[in-house]
N, C-alpha and C positions, 0 to 999 in steps of 0.2 A: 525525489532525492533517493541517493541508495548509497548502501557502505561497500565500499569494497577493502577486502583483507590483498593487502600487499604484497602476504609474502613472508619470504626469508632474501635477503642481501648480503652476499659473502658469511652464511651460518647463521647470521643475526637477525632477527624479526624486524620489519618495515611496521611502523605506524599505520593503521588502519587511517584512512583519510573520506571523509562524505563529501560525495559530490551532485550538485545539482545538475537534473536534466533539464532542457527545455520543456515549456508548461506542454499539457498532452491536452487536445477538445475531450471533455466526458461530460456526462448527467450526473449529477449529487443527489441522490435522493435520503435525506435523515429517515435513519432508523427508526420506527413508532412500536413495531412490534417488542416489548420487553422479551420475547422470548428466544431471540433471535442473539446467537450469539455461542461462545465457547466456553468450556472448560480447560482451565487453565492453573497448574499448581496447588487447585484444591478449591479452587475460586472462580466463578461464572464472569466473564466480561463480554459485559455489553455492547453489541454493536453500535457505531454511533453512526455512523452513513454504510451506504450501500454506493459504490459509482459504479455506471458502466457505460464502457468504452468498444469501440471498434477494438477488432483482435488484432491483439499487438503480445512480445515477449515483455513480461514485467519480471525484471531484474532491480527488485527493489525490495526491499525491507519497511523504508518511511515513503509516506508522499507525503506532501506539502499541498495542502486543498484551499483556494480561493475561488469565491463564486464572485462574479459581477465588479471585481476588484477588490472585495472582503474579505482578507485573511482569516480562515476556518479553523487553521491550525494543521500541526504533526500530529499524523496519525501509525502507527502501528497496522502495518497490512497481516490480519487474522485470517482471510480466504481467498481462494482465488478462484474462481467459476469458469472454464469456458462452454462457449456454447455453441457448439459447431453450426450448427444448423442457420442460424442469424449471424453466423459470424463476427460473435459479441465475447467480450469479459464481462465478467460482474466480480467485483474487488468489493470485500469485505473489511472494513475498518472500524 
């Protein structure tokens, strides 16, 4: 999923609108390590998965994670990794 801002329309601002991408193949691996994760407004948030994907642009803000057909939930993308070398992402949520 990703937001995209619209805009202005003749001076006037366009509704921000989310739209779904096609599902993407990754690995889901949940987060064990507590230490792992950001600082954020004053406040530490915990990573809750780790996925990684073949290198691709992520233009996205939320993904939508299902493993096996079990919806995992919206998550908040916190980091983004690439790995040139394996030519890998590793996405922090």
């Amino acid at each position: 999923m990703k937001q995209i801002d619209s805009g202005f329309e003749n001076g006037n601002p366009i509704e921000a609108k989310t739209v779904e991408s096609e599902p993407v193949p990754c690995h889901i691996v949940v987060n064990t390590d507590d230490k792992k994760g950001r600082y954020e407004d004053g406040k530490f948030q915990q990573y809750a998965y780790v996925i990684y994907m073949n290198d691709t642009v992520i233009d996205a803000d939320i993904v939508k994670l299902t493993r096996s057909g079990e919806y995992l939930g919206d998550f908040v993308i916190q980091s983004v990794e690439r790995g040139k070398l394996l030519n890998r992402v590793k996405i922090y949520v």
